[in-house]
MDAnalysis code that builds the backbone (N, CA, C; Angstrom):
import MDAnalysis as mda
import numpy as np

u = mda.Universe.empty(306, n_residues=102, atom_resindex=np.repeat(np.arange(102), 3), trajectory=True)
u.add_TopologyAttr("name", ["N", "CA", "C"] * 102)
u.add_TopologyAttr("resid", np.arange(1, 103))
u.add_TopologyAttr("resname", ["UNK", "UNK", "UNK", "UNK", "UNK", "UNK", "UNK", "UNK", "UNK", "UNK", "UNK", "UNK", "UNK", "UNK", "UNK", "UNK", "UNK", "UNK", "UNK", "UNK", "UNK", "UNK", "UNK", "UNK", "UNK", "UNK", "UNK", "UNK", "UNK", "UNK", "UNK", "UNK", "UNK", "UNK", "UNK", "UNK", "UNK", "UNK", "UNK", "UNK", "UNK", "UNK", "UNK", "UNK", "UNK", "UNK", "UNK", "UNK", "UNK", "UNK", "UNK", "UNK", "UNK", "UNK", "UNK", "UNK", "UNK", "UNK", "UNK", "UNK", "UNK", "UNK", "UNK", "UNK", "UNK", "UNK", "UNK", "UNK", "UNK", "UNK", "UNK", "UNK", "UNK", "UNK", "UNK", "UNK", "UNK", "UNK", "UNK", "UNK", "UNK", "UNK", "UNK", "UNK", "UNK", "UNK", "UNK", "UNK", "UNK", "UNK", "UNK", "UNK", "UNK", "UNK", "UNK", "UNK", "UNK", "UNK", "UNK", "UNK", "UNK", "UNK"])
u.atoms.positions = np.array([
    [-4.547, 12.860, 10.077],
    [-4.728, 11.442, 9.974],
    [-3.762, 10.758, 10.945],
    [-4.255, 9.752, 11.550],
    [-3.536, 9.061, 12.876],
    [-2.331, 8.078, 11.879],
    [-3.163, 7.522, 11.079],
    [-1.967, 6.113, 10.286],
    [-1.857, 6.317, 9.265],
    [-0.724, 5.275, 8.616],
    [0.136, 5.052, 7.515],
    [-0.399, 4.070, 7.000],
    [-1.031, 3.687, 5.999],
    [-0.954, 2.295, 5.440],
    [0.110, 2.368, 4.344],
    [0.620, 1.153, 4.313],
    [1.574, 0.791, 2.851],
    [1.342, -0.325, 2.611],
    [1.132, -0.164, 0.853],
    [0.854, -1.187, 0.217],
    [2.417, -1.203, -0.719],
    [2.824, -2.766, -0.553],
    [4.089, -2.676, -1.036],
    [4.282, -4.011, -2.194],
    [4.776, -4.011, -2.965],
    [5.031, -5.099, -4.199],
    [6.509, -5.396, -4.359],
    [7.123, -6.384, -4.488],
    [8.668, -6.341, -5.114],
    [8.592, -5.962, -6.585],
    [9.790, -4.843, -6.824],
    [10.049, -4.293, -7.757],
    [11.209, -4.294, -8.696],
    [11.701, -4.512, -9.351],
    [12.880, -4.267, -10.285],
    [13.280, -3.664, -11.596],
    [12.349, -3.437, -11.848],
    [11.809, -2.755, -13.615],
    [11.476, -1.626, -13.716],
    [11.639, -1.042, -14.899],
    [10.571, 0.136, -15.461],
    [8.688, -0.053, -15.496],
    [8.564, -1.540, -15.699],
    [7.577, -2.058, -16.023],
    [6.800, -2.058, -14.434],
    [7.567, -2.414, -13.375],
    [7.815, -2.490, -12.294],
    [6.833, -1.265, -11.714],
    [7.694, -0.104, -12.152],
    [7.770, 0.872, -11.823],
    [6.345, 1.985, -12.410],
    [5.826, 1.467, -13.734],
    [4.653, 1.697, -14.453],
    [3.836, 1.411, -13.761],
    [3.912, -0.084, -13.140],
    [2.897, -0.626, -12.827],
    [2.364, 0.511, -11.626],
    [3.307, 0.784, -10.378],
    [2.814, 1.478, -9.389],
    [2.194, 2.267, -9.664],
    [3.049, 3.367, -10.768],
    [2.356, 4.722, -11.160],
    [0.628, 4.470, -10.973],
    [0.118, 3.178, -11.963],
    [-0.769, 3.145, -12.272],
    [-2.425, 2.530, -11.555],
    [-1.146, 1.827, -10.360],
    [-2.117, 1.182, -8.937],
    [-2.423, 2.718, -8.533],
    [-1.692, 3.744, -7.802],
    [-1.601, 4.829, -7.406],
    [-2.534, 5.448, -8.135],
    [-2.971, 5.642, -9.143],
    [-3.858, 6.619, -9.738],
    [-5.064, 5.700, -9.389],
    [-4.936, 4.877, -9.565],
    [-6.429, 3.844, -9.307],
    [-7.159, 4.059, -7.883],
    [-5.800, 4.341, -7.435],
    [-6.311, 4.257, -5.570],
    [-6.659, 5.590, -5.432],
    [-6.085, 6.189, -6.092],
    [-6.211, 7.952, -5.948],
    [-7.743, 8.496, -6.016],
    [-8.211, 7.817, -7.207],
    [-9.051, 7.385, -7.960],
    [-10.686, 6.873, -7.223],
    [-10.097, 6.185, -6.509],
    [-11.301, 4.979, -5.958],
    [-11.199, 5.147, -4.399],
    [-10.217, 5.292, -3.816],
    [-10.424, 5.589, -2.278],
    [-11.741, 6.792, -2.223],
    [-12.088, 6.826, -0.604],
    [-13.275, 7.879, -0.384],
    [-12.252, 8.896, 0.392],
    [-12.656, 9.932, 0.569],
    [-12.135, 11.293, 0.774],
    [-11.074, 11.139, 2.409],
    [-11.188, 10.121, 3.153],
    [-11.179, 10.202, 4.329],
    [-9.743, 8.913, 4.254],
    [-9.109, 9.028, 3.084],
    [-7.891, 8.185, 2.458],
    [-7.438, 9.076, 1.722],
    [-6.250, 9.361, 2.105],
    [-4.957, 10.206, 1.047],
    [-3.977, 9.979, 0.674],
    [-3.811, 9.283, -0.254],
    [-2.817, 8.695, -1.026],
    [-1.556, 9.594, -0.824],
    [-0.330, 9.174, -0.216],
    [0.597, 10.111, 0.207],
    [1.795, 10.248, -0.453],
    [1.533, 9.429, -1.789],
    [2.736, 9.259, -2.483],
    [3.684, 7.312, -2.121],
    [4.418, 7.834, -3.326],
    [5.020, 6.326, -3.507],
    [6.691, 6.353, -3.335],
    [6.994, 5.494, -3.588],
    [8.636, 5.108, -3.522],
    [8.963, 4.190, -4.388],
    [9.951, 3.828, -4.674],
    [10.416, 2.956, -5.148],
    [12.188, 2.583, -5.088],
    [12.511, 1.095, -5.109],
    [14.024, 1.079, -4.664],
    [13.923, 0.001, -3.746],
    [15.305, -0.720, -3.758],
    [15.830, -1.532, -3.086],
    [14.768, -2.650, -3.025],
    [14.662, -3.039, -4.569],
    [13.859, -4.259, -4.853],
    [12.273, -4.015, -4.522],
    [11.675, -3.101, -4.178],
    [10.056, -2.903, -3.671],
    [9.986, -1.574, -4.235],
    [8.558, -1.404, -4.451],
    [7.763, -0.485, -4.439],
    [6.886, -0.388, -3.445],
    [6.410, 1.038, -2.906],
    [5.345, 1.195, -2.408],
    [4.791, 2.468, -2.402],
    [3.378, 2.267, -2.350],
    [2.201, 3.198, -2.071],
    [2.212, 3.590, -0.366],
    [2.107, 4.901, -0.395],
    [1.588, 5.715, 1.048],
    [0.458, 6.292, 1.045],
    [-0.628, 5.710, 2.216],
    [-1.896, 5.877, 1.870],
    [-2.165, 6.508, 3.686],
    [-2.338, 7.755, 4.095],
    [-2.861, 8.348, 5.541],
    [-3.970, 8.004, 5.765],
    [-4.413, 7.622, 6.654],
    [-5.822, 7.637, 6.717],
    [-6.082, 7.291, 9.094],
    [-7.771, 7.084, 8.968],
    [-7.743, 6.975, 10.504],
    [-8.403, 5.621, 10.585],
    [-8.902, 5.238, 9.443],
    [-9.195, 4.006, 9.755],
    [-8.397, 2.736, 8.545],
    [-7.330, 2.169, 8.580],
    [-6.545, 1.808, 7.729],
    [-7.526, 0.269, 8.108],
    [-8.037, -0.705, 8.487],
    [-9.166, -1.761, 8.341],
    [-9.320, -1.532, 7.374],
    [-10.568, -0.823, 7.155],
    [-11.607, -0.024, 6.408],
    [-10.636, 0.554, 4.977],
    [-9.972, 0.669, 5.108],
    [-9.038, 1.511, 3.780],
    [-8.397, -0.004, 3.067],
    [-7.802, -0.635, 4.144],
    [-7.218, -1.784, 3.173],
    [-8.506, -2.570, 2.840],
    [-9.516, -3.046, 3.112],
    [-10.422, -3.649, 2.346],
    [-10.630, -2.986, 1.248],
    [-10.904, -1.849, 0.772],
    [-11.399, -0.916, -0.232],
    [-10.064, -0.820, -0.898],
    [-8.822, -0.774, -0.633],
    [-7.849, -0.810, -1.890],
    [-7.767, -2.166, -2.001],
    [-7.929, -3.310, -1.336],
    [-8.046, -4.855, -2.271],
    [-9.010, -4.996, -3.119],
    [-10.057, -4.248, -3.297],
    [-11.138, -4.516, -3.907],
    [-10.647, -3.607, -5.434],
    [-10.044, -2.781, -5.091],
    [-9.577, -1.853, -6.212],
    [-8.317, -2.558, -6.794],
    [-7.408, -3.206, -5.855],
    [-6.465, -4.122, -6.640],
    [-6.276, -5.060, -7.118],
    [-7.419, -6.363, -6.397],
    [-8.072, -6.979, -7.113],
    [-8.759, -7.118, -8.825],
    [-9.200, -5.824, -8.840],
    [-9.989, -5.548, -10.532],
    [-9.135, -5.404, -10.925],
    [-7.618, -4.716, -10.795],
    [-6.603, -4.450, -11.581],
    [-5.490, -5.577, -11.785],
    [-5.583, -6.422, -11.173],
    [-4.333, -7.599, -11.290],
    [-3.480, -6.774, -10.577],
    [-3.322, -5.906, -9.738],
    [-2.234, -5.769, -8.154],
    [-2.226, -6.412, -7.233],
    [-2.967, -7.281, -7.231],
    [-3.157, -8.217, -5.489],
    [-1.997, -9.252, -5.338],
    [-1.954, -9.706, -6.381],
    [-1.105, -11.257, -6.177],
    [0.245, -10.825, -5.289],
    [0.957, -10.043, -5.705],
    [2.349, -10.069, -4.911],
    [2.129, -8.697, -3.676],
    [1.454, -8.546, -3.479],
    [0.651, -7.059, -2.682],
    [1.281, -7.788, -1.306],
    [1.466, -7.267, -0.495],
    [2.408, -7.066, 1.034],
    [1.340, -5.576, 1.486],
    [0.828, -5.744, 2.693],
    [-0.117, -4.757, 3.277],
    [0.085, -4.476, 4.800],
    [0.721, -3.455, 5.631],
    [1.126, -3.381, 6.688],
    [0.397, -1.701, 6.560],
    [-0.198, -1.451, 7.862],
    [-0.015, -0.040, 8.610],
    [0.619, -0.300, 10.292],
    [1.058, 1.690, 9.888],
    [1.417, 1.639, 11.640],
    [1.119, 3.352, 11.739],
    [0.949, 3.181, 12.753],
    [0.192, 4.647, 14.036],
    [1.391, 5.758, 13.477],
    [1.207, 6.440, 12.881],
    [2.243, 7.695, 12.435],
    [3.246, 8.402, 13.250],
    [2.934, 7.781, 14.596],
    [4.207, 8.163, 16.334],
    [4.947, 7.360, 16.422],
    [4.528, 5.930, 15.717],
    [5.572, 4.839, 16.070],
    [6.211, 4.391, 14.475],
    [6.950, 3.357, 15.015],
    [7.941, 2.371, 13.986],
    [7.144, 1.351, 12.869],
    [6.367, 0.690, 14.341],
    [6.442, -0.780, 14.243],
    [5.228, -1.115, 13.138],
    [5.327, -1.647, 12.264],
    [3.644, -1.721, 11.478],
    [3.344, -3.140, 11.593],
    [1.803, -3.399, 11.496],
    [1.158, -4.262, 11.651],
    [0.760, -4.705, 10.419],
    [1.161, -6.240, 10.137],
    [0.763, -6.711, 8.821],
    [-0.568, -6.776, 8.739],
    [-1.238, -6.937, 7.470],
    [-2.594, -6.859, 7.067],
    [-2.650, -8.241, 6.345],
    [-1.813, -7.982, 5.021],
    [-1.348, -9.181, 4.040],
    [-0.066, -9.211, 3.315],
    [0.375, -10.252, 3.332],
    [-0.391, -11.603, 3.952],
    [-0.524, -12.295, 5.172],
    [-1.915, -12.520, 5.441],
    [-1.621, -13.040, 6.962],
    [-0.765, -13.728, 7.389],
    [0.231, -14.175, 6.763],
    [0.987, -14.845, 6.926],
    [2.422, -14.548, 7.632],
    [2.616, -13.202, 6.670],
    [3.923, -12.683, 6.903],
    [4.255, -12.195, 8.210],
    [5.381, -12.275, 8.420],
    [5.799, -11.829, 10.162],
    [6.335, -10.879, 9.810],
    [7.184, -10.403, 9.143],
    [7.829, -9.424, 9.365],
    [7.767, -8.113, 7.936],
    [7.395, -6.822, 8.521],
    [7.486, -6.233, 6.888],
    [7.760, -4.889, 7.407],
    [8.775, -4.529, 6.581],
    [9.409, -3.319, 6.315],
    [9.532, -2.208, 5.303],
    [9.548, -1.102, 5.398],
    [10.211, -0.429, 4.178],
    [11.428, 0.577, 3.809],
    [12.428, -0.094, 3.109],
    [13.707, 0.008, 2.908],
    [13.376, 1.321, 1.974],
])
């Protein structure tokens, strides 16, 4: 797989921390074969999901639609980047300029 997508939430809790478990199985769940959920993190105020894939477009529409039904969208932060480089490209919110993971 060429890219990384991460789907990332601010975190601080156990509850926090449930919650991912449970986006993660959903996505695990509902992605199509050609998306591999790569595992999660958590710490330093965020959580996030690691999702490989070659077409991360196409992948983040299909996990909003899956996070959407679940009440994950609202605080959802969505960036991929090319698995050779650094730099990731926000998805959502269109808004955001800058996104990282600590």
């Amino acid at each position: 797989m060429k890219y990384q997508l991460v789907l990332q939430w601010p975190a601080s809790s156990i509850d926090d921390y449930d919650a991912l478990i449970w986006f993660e199985d959903a996505l695990i769940e509902g992605l199509p074969d050609d998306a591999e959920v790569d595992g999660h993190d958590a710490g330093s105020g965020q959580a996030n999901i690691f999702i490989l894939t070659n077409n991360p477009h196409t992948i983040f529409h299909l996990a909003r639609a899956i996070l959407e039904a679940c009440d994950g969208w609202a605080d959802a932060r969505i960036a991929f980047r090319d698995l050779e480089r650094d730099e990731y490209t926000v998805l959502w919110p269109i808004d955001l300029k800058k996104f990282e993971v600590l």
